[in-house]
C-alpha positions in Angstrom: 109.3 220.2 21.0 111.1 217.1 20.6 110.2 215.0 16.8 107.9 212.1 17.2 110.0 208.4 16.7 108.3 206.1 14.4 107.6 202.7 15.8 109.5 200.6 12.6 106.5 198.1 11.1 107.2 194.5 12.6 106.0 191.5 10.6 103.9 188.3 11.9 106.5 185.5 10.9 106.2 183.4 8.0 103.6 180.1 7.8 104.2 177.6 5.3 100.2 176.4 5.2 98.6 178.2 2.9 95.3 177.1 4.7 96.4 179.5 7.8 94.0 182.6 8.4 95.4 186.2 7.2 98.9 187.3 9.2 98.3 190.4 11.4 99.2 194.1 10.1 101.6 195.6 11.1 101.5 198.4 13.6 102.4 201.9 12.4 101.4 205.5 13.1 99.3 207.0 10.6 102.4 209.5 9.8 104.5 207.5 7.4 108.2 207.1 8.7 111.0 208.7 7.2 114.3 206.2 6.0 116.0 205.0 9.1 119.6 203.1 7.5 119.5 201.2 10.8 115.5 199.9 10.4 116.0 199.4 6.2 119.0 197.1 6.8 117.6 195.5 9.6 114.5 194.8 7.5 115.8 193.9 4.3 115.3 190.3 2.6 117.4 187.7 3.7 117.0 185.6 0.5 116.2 187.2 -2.7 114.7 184.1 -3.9 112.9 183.2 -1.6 109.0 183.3 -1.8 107.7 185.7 0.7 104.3 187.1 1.4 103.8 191.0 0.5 104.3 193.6 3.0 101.6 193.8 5.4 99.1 196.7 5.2 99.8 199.2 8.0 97.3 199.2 10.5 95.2 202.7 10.4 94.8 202.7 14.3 97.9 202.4 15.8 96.8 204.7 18.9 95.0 202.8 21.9 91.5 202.8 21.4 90.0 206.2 23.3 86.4 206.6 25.4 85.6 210.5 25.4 86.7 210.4 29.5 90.2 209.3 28.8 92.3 212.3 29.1 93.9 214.0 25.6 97.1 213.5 25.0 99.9 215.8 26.2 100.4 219.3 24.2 103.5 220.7 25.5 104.0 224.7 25.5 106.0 224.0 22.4 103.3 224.3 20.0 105.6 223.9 17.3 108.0 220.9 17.1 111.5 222.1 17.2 112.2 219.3 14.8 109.7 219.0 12.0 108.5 215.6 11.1 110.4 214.8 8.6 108.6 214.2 4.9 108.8 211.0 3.5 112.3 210.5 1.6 111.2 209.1 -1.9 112.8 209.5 -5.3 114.9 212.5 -5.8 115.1 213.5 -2.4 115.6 210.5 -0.5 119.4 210.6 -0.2 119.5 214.1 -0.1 117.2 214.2 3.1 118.9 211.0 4.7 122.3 212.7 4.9 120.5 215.3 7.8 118.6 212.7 9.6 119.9 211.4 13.2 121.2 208.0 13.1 120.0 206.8 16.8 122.2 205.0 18.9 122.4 201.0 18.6 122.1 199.2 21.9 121.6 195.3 21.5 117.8 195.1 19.8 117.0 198.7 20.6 117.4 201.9 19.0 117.8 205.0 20.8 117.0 208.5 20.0 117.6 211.7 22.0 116.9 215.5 21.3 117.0 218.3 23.3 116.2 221.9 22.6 116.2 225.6 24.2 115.0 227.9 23.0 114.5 232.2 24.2 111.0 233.9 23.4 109.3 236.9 23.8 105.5 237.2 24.6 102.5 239.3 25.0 99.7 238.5 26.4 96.6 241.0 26.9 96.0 241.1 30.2 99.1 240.1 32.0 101.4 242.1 30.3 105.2 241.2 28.5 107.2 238.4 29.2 110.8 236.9 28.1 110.9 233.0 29.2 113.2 230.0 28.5 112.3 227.2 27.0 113.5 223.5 27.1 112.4 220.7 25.5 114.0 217.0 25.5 113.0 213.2 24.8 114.6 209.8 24.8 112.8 207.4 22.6 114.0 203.8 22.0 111.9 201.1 20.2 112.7 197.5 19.4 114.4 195.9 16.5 112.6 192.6 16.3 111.0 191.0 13.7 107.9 189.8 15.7 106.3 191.6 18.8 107.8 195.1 19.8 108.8 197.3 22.9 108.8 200.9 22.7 109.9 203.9 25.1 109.4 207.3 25.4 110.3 209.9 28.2 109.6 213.5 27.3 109.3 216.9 29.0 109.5 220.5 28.7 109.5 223.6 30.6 109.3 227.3 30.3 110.9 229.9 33.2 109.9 233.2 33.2 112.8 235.6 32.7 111.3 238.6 33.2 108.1 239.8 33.0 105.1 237.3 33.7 106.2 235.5 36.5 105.3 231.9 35.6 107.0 228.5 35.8 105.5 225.5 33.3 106.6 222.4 33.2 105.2 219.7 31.3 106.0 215.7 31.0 105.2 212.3 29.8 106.6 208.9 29.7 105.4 206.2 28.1 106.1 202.1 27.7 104.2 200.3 25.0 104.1 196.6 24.6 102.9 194.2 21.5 103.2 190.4 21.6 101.8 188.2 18.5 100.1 185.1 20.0 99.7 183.7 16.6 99.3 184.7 12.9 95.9 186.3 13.6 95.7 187.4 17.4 98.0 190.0 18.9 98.1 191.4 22.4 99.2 194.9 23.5 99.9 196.8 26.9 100.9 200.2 28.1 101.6 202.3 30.8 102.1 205.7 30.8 102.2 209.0 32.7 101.4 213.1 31.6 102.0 216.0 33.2 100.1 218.6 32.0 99.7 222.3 33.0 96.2 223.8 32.1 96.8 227.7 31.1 93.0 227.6 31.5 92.8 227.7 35.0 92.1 224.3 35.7 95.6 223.5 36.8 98.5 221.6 37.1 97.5 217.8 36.1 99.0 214.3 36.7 97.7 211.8 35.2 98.5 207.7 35.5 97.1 205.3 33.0 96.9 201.5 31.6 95.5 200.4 28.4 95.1 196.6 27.7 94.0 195.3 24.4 93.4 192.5 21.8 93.2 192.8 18.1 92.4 189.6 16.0 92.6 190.0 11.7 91.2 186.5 10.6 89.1 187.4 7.3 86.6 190.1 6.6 86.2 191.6 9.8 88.5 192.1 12.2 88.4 192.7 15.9 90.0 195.2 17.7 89.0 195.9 22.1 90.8 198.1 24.6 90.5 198.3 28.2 91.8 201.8 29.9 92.2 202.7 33.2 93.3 206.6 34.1 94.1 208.5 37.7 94.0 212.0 37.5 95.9 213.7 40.3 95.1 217.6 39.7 97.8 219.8 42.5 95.3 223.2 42.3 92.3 221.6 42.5 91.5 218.4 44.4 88.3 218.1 43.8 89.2 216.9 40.3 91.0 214.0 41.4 89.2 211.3 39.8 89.6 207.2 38.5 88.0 206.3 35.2 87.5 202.9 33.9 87.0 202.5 29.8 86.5 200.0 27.9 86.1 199.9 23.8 85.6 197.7 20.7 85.2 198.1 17.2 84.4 196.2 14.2 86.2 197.1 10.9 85.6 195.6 7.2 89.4 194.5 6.4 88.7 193.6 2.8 92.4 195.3 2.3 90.5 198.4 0.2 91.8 201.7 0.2 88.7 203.1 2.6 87.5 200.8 5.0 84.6 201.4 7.2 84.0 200.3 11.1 81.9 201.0 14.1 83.4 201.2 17.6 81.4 201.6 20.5 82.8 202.0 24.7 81.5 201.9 27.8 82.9 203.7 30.6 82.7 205.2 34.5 83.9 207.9 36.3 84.8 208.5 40.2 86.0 211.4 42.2 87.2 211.6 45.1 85.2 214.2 46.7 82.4 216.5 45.5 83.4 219.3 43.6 84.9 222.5 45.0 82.0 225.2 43.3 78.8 223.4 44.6 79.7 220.5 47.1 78.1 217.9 44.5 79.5 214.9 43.1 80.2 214.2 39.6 80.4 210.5 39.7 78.3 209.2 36.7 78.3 206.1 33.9 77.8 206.6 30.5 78.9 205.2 26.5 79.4 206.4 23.2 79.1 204.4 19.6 80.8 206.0 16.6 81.0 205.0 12.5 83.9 205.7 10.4 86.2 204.9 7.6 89.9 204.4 7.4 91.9 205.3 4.7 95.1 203.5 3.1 97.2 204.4 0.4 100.7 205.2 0.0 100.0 209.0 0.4 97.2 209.1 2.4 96.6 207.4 5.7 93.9 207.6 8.9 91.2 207.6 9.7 87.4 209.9 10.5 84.8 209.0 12.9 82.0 210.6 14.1 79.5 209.8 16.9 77.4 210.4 19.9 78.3 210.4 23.5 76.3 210.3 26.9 77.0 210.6 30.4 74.6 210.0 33.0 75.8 211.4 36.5 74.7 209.7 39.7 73.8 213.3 41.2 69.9 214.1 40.6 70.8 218.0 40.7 73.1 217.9 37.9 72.3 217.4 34.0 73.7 214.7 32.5 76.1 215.3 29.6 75.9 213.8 26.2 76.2 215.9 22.4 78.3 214.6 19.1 81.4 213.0 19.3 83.9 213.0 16.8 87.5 212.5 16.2 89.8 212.1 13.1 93.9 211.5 12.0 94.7 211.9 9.0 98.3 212.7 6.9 98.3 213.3 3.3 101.5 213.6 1.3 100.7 216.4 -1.4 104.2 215.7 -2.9 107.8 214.8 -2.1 107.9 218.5 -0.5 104.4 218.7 1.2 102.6 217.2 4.3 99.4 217.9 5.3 98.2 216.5 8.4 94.8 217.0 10.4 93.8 215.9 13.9 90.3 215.9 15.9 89.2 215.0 19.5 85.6 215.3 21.6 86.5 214.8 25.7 84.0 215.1 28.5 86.6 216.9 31.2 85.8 217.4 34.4 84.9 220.6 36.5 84.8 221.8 39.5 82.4 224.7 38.1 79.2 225.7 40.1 76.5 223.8 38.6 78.6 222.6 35.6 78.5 218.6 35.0 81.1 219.0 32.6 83.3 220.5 30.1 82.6 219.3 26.7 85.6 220.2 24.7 85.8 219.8 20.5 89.0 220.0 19.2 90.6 220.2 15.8 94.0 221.3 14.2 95.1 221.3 10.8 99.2 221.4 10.0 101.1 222.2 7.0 105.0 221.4 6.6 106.8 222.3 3.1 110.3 220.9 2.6 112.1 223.8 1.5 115.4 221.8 0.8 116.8 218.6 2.1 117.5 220.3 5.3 115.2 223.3 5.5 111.2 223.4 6.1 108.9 225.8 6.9 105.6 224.7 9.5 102.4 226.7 9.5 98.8 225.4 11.2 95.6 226.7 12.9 93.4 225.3 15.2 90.0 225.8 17.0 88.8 224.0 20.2 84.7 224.9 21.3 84.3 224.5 25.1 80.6 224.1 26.2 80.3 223.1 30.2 76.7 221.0 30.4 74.3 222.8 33.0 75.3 226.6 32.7 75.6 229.3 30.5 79.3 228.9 29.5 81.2 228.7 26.7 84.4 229.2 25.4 86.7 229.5 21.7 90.2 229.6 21.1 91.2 230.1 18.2 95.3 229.3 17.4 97.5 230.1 14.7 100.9 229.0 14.4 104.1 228.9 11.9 107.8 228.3 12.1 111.2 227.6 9.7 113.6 225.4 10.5 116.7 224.5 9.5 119.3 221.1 10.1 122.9 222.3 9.9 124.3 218.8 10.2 122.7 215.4 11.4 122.7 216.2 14.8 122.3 220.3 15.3 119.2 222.3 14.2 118.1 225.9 14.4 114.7 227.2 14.2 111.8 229.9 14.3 108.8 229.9 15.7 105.6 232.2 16.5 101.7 231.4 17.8 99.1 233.7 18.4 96.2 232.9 20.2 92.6 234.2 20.6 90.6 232.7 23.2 86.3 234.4 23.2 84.8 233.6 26.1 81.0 234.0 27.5 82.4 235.2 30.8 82.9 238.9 31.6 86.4 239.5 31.2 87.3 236.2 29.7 88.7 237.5 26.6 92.3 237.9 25.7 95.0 237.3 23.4 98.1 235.7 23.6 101.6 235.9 21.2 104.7 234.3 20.8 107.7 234.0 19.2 111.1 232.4 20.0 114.2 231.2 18.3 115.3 227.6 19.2 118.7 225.3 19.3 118.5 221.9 18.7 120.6 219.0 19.1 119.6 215.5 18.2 121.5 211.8 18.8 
């Protein structure tokens, strides 16, 4: 799976009264960024002299604000990036690493990245037997080089073919444009637009989804202001009865004293139609509902994200189905250990829908934990595990899978990569004949722009 691209931070522009509220933060994922040559010299002081603020504090929620109906974002069936992030370049090994790291591609005030991958596994699975597949990854990313306000671009896909074996085709998308404008020093406006493709090994299908996020974040002294408004269309082609529109909205309060934890409370309203009752029972699972949360966020120079934890509800319009509602949480966070190791931890709730008899819906807790170790400049090795509880509100039904993951890469040049990788998954479920297990392994090609 194609590397994630780094948004480079972008800085509110300079005022000369010192009586003017705090400038915004920056906008930067919670991963910190490895050297780009074409960001640092973009970014460098013009004037050595001249008296300039500090560098902004990153901000520790980069992502659009999320309700627990807004659909996860994509996992492609590349568990394993085919290009490991790469670890922060910092004292010794910051020339050493930059030498192997893709340049991009200039074009006016953008700079554009491209990687592509294939890769030939083996698998078992359990129940369905052997298979050999192809896989191929591939993204374009470009992102803006301005000073103030940013654009930023991504198109990515993959897809696995059955060779022989289980006959199975996979494909899997996104794309992606994200907008930021800075009204003024202390009030900044952002838009997206995006679309997924996701194909549910589950059994709930093949999914499209279509979504808008609109939002306003204000940093003017203590507490600062951050509100989202999302709307998502979720085509599914196997099961139409999940076809749905969801409207979100969300806002949260932090305590931006600039410390290394800060704490904040978010809370989001939200509503759910389909287009039809559901295929198991005939009922509808139209329904309102809302969620509140407390957390802190964390800022150092090795540490960064964020933890939150919550509850959720969902009350459905149908009187013969329960309404949902149980803890919420969710979490980001990326530690660097050292100049060789990355630790980085993730956690989502989601109230999915179901077409299940008598289900209202399928409450899914996730959680994944990932390890990368630099074993030289241009070598690493990737390991991780992960656990995801299902639990569908109104019947007897749950399900665990439990995921395990590791891989070795290795850059030959800037531009060409080669790599390992294996998963093995272990999925329990309540239902008769539920269980199985599922392995793979395959060796990759990579080339990167």
């Amino acid at each position: 799976m194609a590397s994630v691209l780094l948004a480079a931070p972008s800085f509110a522009q300079e005022d000369d009264d010192t009586g003017a509220v705090p400038k915004l933060r920056s906008t930067l994922s919670a991963t910190p960024a490895a050297t780009d040559p074409l960001i640092d010299e973009a970014g460098q002081a013009a004037d050595a002299d001249a008296v300039v603020a500090a560098p902004l504090r990153p901000s520790l929620d980069a992502a659009d604000l999320r309700t627990v109906v807004r659909p996860l974002p994509p996992s492609q069936s590349a568990k394993l990036p085919a290009v490991a992030p790469s670890l922060p370049a910092v004292a010794r090994e910051a020339d050493a690493r930059a030498e192997y790291e893709p340049l991009g591609l200039r074009l006016g005030s953008f700079v554009v990245n491209a990687t592509t991958s294939t890769g030939l596994g083996l698998r078992h699975h359990s129940l369905d037997g052997n298979e050999t597949f192809i896989r191929s990854t591939g993204a374009l990313e470009a992102r803006s080089d301005w000073e103030r306000n940013s654009v930023d671009l991504r198109v990515a896909g993959a897809f696995r073919r059955s060779i022989s074996g289980i006959d199975e085709k996979l494909p899997e998308g996104e794309a992606r444009l994200s907008g930021r404008f800075d009204v003024t020093d202390a009030d900044r406006l952002s838009a997206s637009a995006g679309w997924t493709l996701r194909d549910d090994q589950s059994g709930d299908g093949k999914s499209n989804t279509f979504s808008g996020t609109l939002g306003y974040e204000r940093f003017g002294g203590l507490i600062g202001l951050k509100t989202g408004l999302g709307l998502d269309r979720t085509v599914n082609e196997s099961d139409p009865t999940l076809d749905n529109l969801a409207l979100s909205s969300s806002l949260r309060l932090a305590l931006d004293s600039g410390a290394v934890l800060e704490p904040f409370v978010e809370v989001g309203a939200f509503g759910r139609r389909f287009d039809r009752p559901a295929a198991g029972d005939g009922l509808s699972r139209n329904g309102v509902g809302g969620e509140a949360k407390v957390g802190v966020s964390v800022n150092r120079d090795d540490l960064n994200g964020e933890i939150a934890l919550g509850y959720g509800y969902e009350r459905l319009d149908q009187s013969g189905l329960a309404n949902v509602s149980g803890l919420i949480g969710s979490a980001s966070l990326a530690w660097d250990v050292s100049e060789l190791l990355r630790l980085t931890a993730v956690a989502a709730t989601s109230f999915e829908p179901t077409s299940a008899a008598g289900a209202s819906a399928d409450v899914k807790r996730s959680g994944e934990v990932t390890v990368t170790y630099a074993l030289a400049p241009n070598a690493f090795v990737v390991a991780g595990a992960g656990l995801m509880a299902e639990s569908y509100t109104g019947i007897d039904r749950t399900v665990m899978t439990t995921t395990l993951k590791a891989g070795i890469g290795y850059k030959l040049n800037r531009s060409v990569e080669i790599g390992l990788d294996g998963e093995h998954k272990i999925v329990d479920a309540s239902e008769a004949g539920g269980d199985y297990t599922d392995s793979s392994i395959t060796a990759t090609l990579t080339f990167r722009r």
